[in-house]
TILUMKOL-675252 format. One record per residue (C-alpha): x, y, z; residue in one letter. Coordinates in steps of 0.25 Angstrom, whole numbers, plus 5000, padded with zeros to 4 digits. Example, Ala and Ser with C-alpha at 12.3 -4.5 7.8 and 13.67 -1.06 7.14 Angstrom:
2
504949825031A 505549965029S 
This chain:
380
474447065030X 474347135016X 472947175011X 472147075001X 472347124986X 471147154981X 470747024971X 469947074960X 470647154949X 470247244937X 470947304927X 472147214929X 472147074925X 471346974934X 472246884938X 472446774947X 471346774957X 470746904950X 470346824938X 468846774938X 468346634932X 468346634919X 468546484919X 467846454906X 468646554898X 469946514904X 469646354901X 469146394888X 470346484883X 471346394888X 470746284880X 470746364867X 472146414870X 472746274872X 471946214860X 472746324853X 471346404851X 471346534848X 470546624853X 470046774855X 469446824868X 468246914867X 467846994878X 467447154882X 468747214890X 468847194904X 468247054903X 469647004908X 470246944895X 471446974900X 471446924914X 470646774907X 471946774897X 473046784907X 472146674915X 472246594903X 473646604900X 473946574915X 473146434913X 473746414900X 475146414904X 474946334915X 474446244904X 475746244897X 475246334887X 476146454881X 475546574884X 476046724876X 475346844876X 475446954869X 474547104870X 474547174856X 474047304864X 475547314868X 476047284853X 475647394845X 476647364834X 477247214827X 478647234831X 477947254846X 477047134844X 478247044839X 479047084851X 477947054863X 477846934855X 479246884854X 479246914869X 477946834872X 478546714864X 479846704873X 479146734887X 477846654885X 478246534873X 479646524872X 480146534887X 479346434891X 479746334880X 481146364878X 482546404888X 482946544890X 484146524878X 483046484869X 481746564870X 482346674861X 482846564851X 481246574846X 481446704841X 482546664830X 481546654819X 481046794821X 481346894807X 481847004816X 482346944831X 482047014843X 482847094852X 482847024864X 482847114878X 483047064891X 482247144903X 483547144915X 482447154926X 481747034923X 482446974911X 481246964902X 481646974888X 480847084878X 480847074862X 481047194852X 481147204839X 481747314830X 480347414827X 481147464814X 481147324808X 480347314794X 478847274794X 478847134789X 480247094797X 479347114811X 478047064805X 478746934800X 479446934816X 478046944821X 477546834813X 478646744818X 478446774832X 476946744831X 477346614825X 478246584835X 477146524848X 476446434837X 477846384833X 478346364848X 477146304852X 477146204841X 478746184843X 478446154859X 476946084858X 476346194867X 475146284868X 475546424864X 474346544868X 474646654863X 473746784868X 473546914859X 472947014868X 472347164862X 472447074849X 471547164842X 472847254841X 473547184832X 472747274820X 473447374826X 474747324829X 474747284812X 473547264802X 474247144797X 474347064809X 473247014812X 473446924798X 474946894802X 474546844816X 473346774810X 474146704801X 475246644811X 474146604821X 473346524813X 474646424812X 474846424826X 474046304831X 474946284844X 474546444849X 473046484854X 473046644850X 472246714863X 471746844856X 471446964865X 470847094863X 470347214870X 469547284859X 468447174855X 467847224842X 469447234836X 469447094840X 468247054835X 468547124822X 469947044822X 469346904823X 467746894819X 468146994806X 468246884795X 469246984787X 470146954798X 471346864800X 471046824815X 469446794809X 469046664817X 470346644819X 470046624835X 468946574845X 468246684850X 467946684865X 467146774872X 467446824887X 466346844895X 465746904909X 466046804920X 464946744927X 464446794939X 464646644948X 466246634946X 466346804946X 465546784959X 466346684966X 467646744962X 467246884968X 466946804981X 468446734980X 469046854979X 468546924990X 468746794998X 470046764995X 470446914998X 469746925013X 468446975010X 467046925006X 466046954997X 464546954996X 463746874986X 462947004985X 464047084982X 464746984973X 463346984965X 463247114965X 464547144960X 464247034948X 462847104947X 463647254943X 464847204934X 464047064927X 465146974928X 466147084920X 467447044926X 468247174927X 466947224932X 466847124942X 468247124946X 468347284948X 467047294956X 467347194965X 468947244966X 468147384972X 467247294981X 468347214985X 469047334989X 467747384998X 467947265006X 468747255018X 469647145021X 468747015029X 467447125025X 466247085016X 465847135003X 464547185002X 463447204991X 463347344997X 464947364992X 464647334977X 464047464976X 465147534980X 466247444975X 465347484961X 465547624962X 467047634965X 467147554951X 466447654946X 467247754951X 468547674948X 468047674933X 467447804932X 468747864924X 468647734913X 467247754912X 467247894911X 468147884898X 467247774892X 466047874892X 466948004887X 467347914875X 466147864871X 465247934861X 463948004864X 463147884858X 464047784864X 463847864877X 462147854876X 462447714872X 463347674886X 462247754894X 461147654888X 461647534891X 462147564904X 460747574907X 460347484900X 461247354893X 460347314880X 460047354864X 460547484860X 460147464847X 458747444849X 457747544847X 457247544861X 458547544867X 458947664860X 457547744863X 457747704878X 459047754881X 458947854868X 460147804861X 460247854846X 460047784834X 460447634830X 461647684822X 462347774835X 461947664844X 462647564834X 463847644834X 463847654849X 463847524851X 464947494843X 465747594849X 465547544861X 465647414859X 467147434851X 467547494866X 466947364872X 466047474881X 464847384877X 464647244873X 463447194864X 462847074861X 461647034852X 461347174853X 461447224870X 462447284872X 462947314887X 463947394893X 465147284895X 465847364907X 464847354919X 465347464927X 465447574914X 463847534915X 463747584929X 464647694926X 463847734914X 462547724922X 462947814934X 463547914926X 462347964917X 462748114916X 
């Protein structure tokens, strides 16, 4: 009889079994989504966006909904963009809505038309277009193709989703596209626009800077620690459902280290998991030592974190690992001898930008739980 996988997962998308609750933000996305909202998702990396999005779309296509994704990380140019998004238009809106003889049919509008590729090992087809074409012939394609879900949906009465990940590329990918893609959604009352994006204060600038075209233009939704009831029921599930048993200590030691942080919760218990044998009992007394193999498992990350950072950067990390709080105020600073405000403020920011910190009505805390224990143990 095969060994039990180990069931919790880090680094990877959770998926399946791996995911944890978020009940409230899946109900709530969903609504928004088929009410044609759109929205933006806030949160500091390794908060699973990413994992919470797939679940979403699962539950969304069982609802009927047409679900199409595309990561802008992976399209560093328009005529790239333009070609994942012909190719997410026939996989995830026209395939299912029209026959095989059909699907390309929706393509015919296009300024330039698609050379159209087909994979011999699977069959799956792939979209190029020509990268010496001029400027505005490929912008004016692209424009057709991000018309073309709002003009299917409406044409077949369906919900249409349409996901953006790493959406604060698209400055990159062209300054003038933000106002392009701005300027077609806004008519697209049929497809809720799911904006994604890895480097918050890019994403923040793109739609709370009222000089912007995506200004206000979506509900903003902020993603959150998971409570520590549902993460403690689903750590006791999972070693359940894999032959092994956990202890209320230890599960409430475990949530007592990472807070409810899910990557953190996940890869701690992944260790502790793993330091139980198969029928055998997880104990409190294994926590400590399932902690320190993810310190060890991350010391190369962390390691890189701390040679990047600046010298006040560096004070600053040291000071709120031992102590989340005010870095601003005058006692903070005497206390853990930080410079002056101006450095500090600087620092922050820095910081902050790298999403090594979050702050709030002015605490500030170290978001990644174990990078604090990391930080504390290694003081030389």
């Amino acid at each position: 009889m095969p060994a039990e996988q180990n069931p919790f997962r880090y680094g990877a998308l959770a998926l399946d079994e791996s995911f944890t609750d978020r009940t409230r933000e899946i109900a709530e996305l969903k609504a928004d989504a088929l009410n044609g909202q759109d929205v933006v998702l806030f949160a500091p990396r390794r908060y699973g966006k990413s994992s919470l999005t797939w679940r979403v779309a699962q539950e969304l296509v069982a609802d009927d909904a047409l679900v199409a994704q595309v990561n802008l990380m992976r399209t560093p140019t328009v005529t790239q963009l333009a070609e994942k998004l012909a190719r997410t238009i026939h996989e995830d809106i026209a395939s299912p809505l029209f026959r095989t003889r059909e699907r390309l049919r929706v393509f015919q509008g296009l300024r330039i038309r698609p050379t159209v590729t087909v994979d011999p090992e699977d069959g799956s087809l792939s979209f190029s277009f020509d990268s010496g074409l001029r400027a505005e012939d490929i912008r004016a394609t692209l424009e057709r193709l991000l018309e073309l879900p709002g003009q299917l949906a409406g044409e077949r009465k369906r919900q249409v989703v349409l996901i953006l990940d790493e959406f604060q590329e698209v400055v990159e990918i062209d300054p003038n596209l933000p106002r392009l893609m701005r300027s077609v959604f806004q008519e697209q009352p049929e497809v809720a626009h799911l904006y994604l994006g890895s480097k918050r204060h890019m994403m923040e600038r793109i739609f709370n800077d009222e000089n912007e075209p995506f200004w206000r233009s979506a509900k903003q939704i902020e993603l959150g620690l998971i409570a520590a009831e549902p993460f403690a029921e689903y750590i006791a599930e999972q070693f359940a459902r894999t032959g092994r048993t956990v202890s209320a200590d230890a599960v409430a030691a475990v949530l007592e280290v990472t807070h409810g942080h899910p990557y953190a919760t996940q890869e701690l218990c992944y260790f502790l998991w793993q330091s139980t044998p198969a029928g055998g009992w997880a104990s409190i007394a294994q926590v400590g030592a399932a902690t320190t193999a993810v310190l060890n498992s991350e010391h190369a990350h962390f390691s890189l974190l701390w040679e990047n950072a600046s010298a006040h950067q560096r004070l600053l990390l040291r000071a709120l690992a031992a102590e989340p709080g005010r870095p601003l105020s005058g006692e903070y600073r005497r206390r853990h001898a930080l410079p002056g405000v101006s450095s500090v403020q600087r620092a922050l920011g820095a910081l902050a930008r790298e999403e090594l910190i979050a702050r709030c009505s002015g605490e500030a805390w170290i978001t990644e739980p174990f990078f604090a224990q990391w930080l504390s143990l290694n003081e030389s």
